[in-house]
C-alpha positions in Angstrom: -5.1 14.4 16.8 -6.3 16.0 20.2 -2.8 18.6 19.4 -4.7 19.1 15.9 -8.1 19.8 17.3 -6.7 22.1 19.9 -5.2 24.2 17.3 -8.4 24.8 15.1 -10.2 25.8 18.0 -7.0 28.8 18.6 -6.2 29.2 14.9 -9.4 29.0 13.2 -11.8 29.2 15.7 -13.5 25.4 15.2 -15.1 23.8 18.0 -14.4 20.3 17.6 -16.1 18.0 20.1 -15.3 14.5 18.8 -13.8 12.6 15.8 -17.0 12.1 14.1 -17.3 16.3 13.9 -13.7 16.2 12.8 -14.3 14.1 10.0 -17.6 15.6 8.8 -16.0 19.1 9.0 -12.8 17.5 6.5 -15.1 15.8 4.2 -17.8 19.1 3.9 -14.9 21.7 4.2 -12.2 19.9 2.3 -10.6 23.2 1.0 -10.0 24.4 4.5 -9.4 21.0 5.9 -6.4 20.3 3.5 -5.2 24.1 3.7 -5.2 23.3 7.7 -2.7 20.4 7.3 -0.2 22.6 5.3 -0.2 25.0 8.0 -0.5 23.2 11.3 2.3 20.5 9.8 4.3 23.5 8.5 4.9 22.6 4.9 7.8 23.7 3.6 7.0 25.3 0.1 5.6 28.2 -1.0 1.5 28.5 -0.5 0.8 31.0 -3.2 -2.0 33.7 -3.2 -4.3 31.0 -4.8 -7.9 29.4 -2.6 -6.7 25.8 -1.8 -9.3 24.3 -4.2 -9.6 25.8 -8.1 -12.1 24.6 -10.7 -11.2 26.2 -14.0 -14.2 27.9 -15.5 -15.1 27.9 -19.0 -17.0 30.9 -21.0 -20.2 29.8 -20.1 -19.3 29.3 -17.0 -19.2 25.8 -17.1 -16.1 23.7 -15.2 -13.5 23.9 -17.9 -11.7 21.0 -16.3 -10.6 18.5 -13.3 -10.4 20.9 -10.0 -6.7 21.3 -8.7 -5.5 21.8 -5.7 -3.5 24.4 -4.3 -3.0 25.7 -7.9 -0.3 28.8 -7.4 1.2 26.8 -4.8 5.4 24.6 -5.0 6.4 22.1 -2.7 9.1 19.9 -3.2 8.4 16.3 -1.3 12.2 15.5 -0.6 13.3 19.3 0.9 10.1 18.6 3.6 11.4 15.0 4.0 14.7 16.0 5.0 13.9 19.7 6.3 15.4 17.5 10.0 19.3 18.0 10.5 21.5 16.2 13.1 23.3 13.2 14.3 20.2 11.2 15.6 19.1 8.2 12.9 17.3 9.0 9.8 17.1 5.6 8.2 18.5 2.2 10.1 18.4 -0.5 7.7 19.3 -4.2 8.2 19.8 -6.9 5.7 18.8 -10.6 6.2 22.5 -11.2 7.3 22.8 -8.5 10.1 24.5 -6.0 8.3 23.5 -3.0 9.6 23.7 0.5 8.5 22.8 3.5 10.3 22.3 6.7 8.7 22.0 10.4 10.2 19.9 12.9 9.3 23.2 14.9 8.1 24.5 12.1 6.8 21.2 11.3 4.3 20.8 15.1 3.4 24.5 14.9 2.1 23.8 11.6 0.6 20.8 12.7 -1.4 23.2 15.4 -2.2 25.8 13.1 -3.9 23.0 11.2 -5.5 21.3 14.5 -7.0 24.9 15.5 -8.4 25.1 11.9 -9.9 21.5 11.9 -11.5 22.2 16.0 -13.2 25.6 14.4 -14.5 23.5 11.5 -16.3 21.4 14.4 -17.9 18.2 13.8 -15.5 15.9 16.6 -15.3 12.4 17.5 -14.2 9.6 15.0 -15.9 12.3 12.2 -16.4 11.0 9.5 -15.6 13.7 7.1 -13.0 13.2 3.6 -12.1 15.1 1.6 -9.2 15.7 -2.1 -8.7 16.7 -2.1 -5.2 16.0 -3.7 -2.0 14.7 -2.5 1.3 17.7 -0.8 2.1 19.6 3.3 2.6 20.6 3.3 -0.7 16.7 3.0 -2.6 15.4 5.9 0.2 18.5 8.1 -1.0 17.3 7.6 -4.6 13.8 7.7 -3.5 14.6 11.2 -2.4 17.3 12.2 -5.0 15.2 11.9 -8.0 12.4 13.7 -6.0 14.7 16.8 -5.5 15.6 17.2 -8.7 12.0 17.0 -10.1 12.1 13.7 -11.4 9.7 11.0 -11.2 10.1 7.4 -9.3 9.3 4.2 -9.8 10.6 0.8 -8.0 10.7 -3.0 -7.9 12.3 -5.3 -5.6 15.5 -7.1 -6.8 13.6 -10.5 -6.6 11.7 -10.3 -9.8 12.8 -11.6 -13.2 14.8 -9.5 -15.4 11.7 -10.5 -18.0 9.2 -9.0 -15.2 11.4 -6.3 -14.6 11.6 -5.1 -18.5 8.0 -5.8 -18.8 6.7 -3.0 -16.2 9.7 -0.5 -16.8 8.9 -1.1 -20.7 5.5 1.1 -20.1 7.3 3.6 -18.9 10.3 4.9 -21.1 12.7 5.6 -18.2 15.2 7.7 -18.8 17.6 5.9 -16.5 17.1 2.5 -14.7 19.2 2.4 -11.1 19.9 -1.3 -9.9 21.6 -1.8 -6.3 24.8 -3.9 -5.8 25.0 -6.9 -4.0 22.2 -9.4 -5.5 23.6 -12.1 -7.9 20.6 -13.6 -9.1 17.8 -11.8 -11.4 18.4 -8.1 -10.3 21.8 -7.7 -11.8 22.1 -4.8 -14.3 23.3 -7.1 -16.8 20.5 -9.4 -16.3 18.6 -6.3 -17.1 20.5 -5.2 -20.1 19.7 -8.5 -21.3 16.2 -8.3 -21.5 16.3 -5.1 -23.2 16.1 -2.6 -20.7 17.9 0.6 -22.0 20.0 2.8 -19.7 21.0 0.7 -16.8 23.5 2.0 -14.2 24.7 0.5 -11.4 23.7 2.0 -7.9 28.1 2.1 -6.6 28.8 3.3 -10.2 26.2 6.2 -10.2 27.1 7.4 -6.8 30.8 7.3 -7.6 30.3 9.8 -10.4 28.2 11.8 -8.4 31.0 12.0 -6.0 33.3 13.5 -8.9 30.1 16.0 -9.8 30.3 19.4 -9.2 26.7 19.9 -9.0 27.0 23.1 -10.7 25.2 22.8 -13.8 21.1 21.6 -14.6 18.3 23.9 -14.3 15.0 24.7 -12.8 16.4 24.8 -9.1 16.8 27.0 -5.9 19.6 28.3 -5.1 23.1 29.3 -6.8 23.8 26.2 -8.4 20.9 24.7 -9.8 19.7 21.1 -7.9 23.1 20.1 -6.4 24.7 20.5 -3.9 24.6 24.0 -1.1 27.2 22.8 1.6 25.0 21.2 3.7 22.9 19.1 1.6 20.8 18.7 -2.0 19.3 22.5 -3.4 15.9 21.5 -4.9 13.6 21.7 -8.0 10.0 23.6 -6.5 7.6 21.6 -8.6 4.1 23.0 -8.3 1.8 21.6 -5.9 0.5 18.3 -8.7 3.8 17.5 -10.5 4.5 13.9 -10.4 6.5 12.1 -7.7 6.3 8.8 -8.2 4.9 5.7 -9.9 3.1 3.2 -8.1 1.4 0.0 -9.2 -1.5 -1.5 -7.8 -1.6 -5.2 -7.1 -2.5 -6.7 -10.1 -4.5 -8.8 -8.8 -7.8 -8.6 -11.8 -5.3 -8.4 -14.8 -2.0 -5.9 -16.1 -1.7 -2.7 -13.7 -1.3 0.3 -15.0 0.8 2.5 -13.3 -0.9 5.4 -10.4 0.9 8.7 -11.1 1.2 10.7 -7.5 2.3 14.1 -6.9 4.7 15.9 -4.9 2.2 18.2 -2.7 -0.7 15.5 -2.6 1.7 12.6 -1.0 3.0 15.5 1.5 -0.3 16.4 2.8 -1.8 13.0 2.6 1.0 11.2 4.4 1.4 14.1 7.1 -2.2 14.1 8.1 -2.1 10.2 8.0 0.9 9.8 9.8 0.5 12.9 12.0 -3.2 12.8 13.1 -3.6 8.9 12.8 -0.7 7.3 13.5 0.8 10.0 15.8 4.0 9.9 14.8 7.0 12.7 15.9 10.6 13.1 15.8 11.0 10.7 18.6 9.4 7.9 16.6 10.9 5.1 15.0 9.3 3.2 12.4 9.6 -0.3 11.3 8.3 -0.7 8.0 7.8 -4.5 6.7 7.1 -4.2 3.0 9.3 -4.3 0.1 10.2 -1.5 -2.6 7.0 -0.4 -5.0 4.7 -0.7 -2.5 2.4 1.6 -1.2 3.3 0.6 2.5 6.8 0.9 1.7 6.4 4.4 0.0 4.4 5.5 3.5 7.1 4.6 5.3 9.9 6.5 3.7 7.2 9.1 4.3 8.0 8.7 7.8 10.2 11.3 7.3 8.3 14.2 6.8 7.5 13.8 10.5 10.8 13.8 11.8 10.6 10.1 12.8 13.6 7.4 11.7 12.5 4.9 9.4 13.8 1.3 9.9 14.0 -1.1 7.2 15.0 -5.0 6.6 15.8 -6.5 3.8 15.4 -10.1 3.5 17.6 -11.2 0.6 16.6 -12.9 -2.3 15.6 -15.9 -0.5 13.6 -14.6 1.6 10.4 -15.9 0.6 7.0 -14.7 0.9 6.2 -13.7 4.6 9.1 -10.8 4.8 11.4 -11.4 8.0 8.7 -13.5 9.7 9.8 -13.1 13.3 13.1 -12.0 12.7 11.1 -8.6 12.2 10.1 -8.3 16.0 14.0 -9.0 17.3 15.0 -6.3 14.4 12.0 -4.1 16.6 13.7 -4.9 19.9 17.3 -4.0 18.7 15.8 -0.8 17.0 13.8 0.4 19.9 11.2 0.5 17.6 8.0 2.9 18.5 5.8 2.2 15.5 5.6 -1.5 13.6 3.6 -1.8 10.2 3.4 -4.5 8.0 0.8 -6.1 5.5 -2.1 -8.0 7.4 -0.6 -11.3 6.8 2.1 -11.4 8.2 0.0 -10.8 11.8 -2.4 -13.5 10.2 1.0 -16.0 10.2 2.2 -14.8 13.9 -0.9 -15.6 15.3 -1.7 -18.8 13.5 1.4 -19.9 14.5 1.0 -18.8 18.5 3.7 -16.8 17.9 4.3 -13.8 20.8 6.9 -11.0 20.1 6.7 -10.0 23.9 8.3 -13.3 24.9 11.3 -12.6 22.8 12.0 -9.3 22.8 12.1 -6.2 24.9 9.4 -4.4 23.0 8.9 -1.6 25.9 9.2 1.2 23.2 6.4 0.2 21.0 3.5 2.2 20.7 1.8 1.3 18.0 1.5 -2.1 15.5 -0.3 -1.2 12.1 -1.6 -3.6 10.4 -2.4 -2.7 6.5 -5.5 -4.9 5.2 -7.7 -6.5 7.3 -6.7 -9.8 8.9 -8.6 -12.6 9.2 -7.4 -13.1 12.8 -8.4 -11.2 15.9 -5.7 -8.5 15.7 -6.4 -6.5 18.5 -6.9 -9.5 20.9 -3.3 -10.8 19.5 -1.4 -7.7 19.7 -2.5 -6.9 23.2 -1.7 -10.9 24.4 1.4 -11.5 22.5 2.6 -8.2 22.3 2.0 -5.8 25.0 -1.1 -4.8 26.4 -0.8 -1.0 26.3 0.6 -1.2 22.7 -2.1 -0.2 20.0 -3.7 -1.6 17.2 -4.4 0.4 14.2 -5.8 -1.5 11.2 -5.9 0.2 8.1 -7.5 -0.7 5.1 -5.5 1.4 2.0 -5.4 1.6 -1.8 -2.2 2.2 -3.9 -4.4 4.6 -6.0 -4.3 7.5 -3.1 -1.0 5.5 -1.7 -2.5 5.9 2.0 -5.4 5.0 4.2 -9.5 4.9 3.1 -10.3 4.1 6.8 -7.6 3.9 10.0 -7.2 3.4 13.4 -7.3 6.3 15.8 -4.9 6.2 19.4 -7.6 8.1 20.9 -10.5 5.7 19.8 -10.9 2.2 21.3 -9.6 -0.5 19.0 -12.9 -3.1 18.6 -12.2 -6.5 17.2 -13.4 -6.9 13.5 -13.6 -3.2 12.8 -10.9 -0.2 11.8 -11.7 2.6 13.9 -12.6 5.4 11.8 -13.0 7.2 8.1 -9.6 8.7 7.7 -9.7 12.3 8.3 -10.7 13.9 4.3 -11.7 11.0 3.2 -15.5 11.3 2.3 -15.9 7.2 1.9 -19.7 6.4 1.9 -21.5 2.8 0.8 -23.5 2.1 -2.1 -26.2 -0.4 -2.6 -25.1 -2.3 -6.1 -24.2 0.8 -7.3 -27.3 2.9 -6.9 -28.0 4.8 -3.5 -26.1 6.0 -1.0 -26.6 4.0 2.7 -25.2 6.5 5.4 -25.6 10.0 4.1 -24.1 12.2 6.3 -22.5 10.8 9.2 -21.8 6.9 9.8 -25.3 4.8 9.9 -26.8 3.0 12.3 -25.3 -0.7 11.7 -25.6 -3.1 8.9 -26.0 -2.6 5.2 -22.9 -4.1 3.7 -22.5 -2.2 0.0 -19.4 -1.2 -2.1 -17.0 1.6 -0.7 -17.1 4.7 -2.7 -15.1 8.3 -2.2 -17.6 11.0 -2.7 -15.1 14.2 -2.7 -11.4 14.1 -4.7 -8.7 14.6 -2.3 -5.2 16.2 -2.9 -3.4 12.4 -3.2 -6.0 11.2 -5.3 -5.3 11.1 -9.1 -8.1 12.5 -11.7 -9.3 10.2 -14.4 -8.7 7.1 -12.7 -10.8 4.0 -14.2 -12.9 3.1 -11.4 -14.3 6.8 -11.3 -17.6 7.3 -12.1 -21.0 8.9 -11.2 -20.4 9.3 -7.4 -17.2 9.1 -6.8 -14.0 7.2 -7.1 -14.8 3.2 -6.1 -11.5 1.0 -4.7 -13.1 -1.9 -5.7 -13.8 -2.8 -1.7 -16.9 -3.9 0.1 -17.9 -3.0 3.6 -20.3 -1.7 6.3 -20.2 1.3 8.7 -20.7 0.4 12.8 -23.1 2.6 15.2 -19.1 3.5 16.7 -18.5 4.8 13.2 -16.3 2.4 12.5 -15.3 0.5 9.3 -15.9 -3.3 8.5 -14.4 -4.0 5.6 -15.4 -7.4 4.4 -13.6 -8.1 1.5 -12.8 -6.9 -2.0 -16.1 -6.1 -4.6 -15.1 -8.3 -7.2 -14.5 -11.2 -4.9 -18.0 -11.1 -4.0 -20.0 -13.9 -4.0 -23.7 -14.5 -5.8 -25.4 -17.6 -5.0 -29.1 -17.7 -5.5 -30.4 -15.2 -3.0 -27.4 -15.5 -0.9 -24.3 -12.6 -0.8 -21.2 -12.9 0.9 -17.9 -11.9 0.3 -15.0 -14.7 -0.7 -13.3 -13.2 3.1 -16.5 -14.6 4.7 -16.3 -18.2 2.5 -12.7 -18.7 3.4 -13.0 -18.1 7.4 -15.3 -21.1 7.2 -13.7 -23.1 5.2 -10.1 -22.6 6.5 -11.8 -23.9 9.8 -12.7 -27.1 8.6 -9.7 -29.2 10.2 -7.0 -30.1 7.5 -7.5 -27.5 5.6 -4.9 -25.0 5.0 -6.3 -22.7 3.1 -8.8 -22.1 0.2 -9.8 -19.7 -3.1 -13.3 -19.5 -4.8 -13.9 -19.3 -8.5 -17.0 -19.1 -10.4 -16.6 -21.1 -13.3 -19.7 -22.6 -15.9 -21.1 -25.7 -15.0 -18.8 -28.6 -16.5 -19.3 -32.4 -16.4 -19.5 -34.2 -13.4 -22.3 -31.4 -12.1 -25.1 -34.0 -11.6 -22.7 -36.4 -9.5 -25.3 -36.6 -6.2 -22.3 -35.7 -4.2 -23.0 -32.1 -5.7 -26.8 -32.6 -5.0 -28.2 -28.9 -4.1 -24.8 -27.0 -4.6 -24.3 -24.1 -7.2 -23.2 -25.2 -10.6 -20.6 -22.5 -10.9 -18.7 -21.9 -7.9 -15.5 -24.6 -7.4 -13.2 -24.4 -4.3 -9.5 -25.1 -4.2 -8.3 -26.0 -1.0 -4.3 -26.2 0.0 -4.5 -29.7 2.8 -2.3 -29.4 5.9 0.9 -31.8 5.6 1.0 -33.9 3.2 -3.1 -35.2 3.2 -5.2 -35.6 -0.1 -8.7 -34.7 -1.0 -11.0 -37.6 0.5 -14.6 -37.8 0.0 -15.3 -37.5 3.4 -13.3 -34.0 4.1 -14.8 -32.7 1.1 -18.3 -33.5 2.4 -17.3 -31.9 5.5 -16.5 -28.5 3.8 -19.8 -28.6 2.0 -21.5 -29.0 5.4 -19.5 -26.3 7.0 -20.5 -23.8 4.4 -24.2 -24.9 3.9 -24.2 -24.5 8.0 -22.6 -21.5 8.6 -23.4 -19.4 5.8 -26.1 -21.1 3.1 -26.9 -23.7 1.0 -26.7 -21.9 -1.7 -23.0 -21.4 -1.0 -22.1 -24.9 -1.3 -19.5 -25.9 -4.3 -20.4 -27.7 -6.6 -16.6 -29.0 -6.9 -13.6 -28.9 -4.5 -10.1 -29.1 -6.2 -6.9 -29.9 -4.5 -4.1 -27.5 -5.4 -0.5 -27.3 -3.8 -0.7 -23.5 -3.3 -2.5 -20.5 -3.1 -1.4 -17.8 -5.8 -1.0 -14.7 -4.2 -0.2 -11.0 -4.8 2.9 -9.6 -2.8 0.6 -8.0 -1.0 -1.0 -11.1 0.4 -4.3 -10.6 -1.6 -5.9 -13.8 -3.4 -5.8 -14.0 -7.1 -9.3 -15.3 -7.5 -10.0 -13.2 -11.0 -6.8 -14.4 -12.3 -7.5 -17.6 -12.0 -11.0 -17.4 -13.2 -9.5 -15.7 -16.0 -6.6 -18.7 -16.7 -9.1 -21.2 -16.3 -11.3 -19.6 -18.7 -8.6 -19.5 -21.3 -7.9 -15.9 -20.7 -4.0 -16.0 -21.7 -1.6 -15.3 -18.7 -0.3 -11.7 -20.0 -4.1 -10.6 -19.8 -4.9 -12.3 -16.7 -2.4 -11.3 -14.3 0.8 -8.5 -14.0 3.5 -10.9 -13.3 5.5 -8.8 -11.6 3.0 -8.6 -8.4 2.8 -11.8 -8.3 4.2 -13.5 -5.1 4.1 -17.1 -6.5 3.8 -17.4 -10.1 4.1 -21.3 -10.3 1.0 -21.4 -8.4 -1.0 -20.1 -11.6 0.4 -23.4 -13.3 -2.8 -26.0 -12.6 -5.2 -23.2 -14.0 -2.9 -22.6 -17.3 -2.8 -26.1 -17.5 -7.1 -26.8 -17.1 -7.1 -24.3 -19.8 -4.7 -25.8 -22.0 -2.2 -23.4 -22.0 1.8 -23.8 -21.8 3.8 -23.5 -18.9 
């Protein structure tokens, strides 16, 4: 960052005193803020004659449609993510039995090659649509990149889903070919597939082999003297303009069905270099250990990696693997990969630390620079990374959304990492607060403290799609609550529809659970809102809300006594109000969750009120579906 502001103060004559002018001058200026990133990360594409931001202007003068960005401009994302060439690593991937593959950068460019051969033979072209079923592993960032060079758009799933799951979310979107990766027996095999009626299934080895035979002389649309093939020392590519679609991501799922978030090549290349440039600080003597599994935003990001130069280091855990991805395995992978950078989803820090886990006594984790933590945990993250794994190691929280695939607000190497709160806005990203939907609370710059609203993004950005749902007067909303600090930081307190109404009392579900979860013997804990039922006047409800009902998971193998559920109710009507209290506590055996970590409060609200599963949740993103069994089952429906 203080590279960056150094070079608008030579190259476009800014003076840029400190990170709250920065982002003020990206959010009021976003047109030249955006056209800086192409030109102080050196794009490779051509710019065009074109202004960085167009709105198209009717007769009357009128908008005539959405704005776009960099409208005469072409950009390929996979030529900038392999514009590096040499023998250091590109990608170093490990599977859950210690295989380990190392791949240079020479080595992926001629491997993306192979791959864009293979994908011309099958007849693939530009605006094809090409879906993986791979894990964490070389062989889904070569096809990550191979269907990007040759103009085609992405979309992936870990091998760990259902073939069912699997057909339902590549159903919606009519690939034209579906790639699955050798190796897994159970429910990712391409028979498995075929079986559930998806259409045009190739095995990963069988595609590659006949990209081998390719010449990579025929298709169309591309650079160079063959088309997109092949040019001796790696893939020629397909120069989509600037908002063609890359890939297809889907959020978590976690209020009903997801519908797919269409990206584009030269928004996810600007977006991900100023977020992993300016924020993260990443270079080409970075490498970067990604925790997160195919079809993820996180994981997506981290492929991104590339575009900086950096090496990307992946694990994949197997089919066995379970929820919390590598668990500490991840930190020896770090050690053995010298890693510099560490990301992963927010819980699996929340599990090191509740476990008193510390990396440092382990593993040499010298090289580290940087842990990221995605979400917010509900742990001290700063205080654990700097006890259990170095002290001059930083941590940057981020709080993200699939929808723009990167970071609403980060952390910042050159800011002070404060417990409770992410350091900054990220740079163009004109997130404000609104007041139940009404007025804005900060106005210009970051407020004065307090004042907990919804987040909203005033200004479009070049990774953020037009016509999404939650866009409306003001701005685009992520569906996330929060508060700005006097630092200008970010508290992010928990998502907006897992907010909590009680009489006159507010808080979010993030704020119900850290009391809850304290209450000794609990394990864990989700909050639905549900009608009043019988058993509401039982006088151990006395003075409790007639709606909200509490399911707690009980450390070892305890059951739900009258006296620990009093003690919850006394917890909550101490700590936060008495108009907080449940009016029923349920005993469940687990906590459904997203694969993301998130609770699935509005899905079980939904179960529970009959809502049938299809509507209530996407499957797919599911983490644990047999956790959604007791609401199906209060509701009446089938297993």
């Amino acid at each position: 960052m203080t590279r960056y502001a150094e070079w608008l103060g030579l190259e476009r004559g800014l003076a840029i005193g400190s990170v709250g002018e920065l982002w003020r001058w990206s959010t009021s200026a976003p047109d030249a803020f955006w056209e800086s990133i192409w030109d102080f990360c050196a794009v490779t594409g051509e710019r065009g004659d074109g202004p960085p931001l167009a709105v198209p202007g009717g007769p009357d003068g009128r908008p005539a449609g959405p704005p776009r960005w960099f409208p005469d401009a072409t950009v390929n994302y996979a030529r900038n993510a392999l514009a590096r060439r040499g023998p250091r690593p590109a990608v170093i991937a490990v599977a859950a039995d210690a295989t380990t593959t190392v791949v240079s950068w020479d080595e992926l460019s001629a491997r993306v090659a192979t791959a864009v051969r293979a994908l011309l033979t099958r007849g693939i072209r530009p605006g094809d649509t090409v879906c993986g079923v791979m894990p964490s592993a070389a062989p889904a960032v070569v096809a990550t990149l191979a269907a990007a060079a040759v103009g085609a758009i992405w979309s992936s799933v870990p091998p760990d889903l259902t073939p069912g799951a699997i057909a339902e979310r590549f159903g919606r979107l009519a690939p034209a070919l579906v790639i699955v990766a050798d190796g897994y027996e159970a429910s990712g095999t391409a028979d498995g597939l075929r079986a559930a009626g998806v259409a045009s299934v190739v095995d990963w080895d069988d595609l590659v082999a006949g990209g081998e035979a390719g010449d990579g002389g025929t298709g169309g649309g591309g650079t160079g003297a063959g088309g997109p093939g092949a040019s001796g020392t790696g893939p020629t590519f397909v120069e989509a303009p600037f908002d063609a679609p890359l890939w297809l991501l889907f959020p978590s799922g976690a209020g009903g069905p997801s519908t797919a978030v269409v990206h584009t090549h030269g928004g996810i290349v600007l977006e991900h270099l100023k977020t992993l440039v300016l924020h993260i600080d990443l270079g080409p003597d970075d490498r970067v250990l990604v925790a997160a599994r195919t079809g993820t935003a996180l994981w997506h990001v981290g492929v991104s990696s590339l575009l900086t130069g950096a090496a990307v280091v992946l694990y994949d855990g197997g089919p066995d693997d379970g929820g919390d991805l590598g668990g500490p395995t991840l930190w020896r992978l770090a050690d053995a990969a010298q890693a510099t950078c560490f990301a992963a989803d927010a819980g699996h820090f929340e599990a090191r630390a509740r476990e008193g886990f510390r990396p440092v006594d382990m593993a040499d984790l010298s090289p580290l620079r940087t842990v990221v933590s995605v979400g917010s945990p509900r742990v001290r993250f700063d205080a654990w990374v700097r006890d259990a794994v170095g002290a001059d190691v930083y941590p940057a929280e981020v709080v993200g959304s699939t929808s723009i695939c990167s970071a609403l607000a980060v952390g910042l190497p050159t800011l002070p990492a404060r417990s409770g709160e992410i350091a900054t806005r990220a740079f163009g990203c004109d997130l404000d607060i609104v007041d139940d939907g009404v007025q804005a609370l900060d106005g210009v710059g970051p407020r004065a403290g307090g004042g907990d609203g919804e987040l909203i993004v005033r200004t479009i950005m070049p990774s953020l799609p037009t016509g999404l749902p939650s866009t409306g007067p003001g701005g685009w909303r992520p569906g996330l609550r929060g508060s700005f600090t006097r630092s200008g930081g970010v508290i992010v307190t928990g998502r907006a529809a897992a907010t909590i109404r009680m009489g006159d009392a507010r808080v979010s579900a993030t704020e119900l659970y850290d009391v809850v979860d304290q209450v000794t013997g609990v394990a864990g804990s989700l909050a639905v809102d549900l009608p009043p039922g019988p058993g509401d006047g039982d006088p151990a409800t006395s003075g409790s809300s007639p709606t909200l009902t509490l399911f707690v998971t009980l450390a070892g193998n305890a059951h739900l006594t009258d006296d620990l559920a009093g003690q919850i109710r006394q917890a909550v009507a101490r700590a936060l109000s008495p108009d907080l209290v449940p009016a029923r506590i349920v005993q469940i055996e687990e906590i459904p969750l997203t694969r993301s970590g998130e609770k699935l409060e509005a899905a079980a609200g939904s179960l529970l009120r009959g809502q049938p599963l299809s509507l209530a949740v996407s499957l797919p993103d599911v983490a644990n579906p047999e956790a959604l069994l007791p609401f199906m089952r209060h509701s009446g429906q089938s297993d």
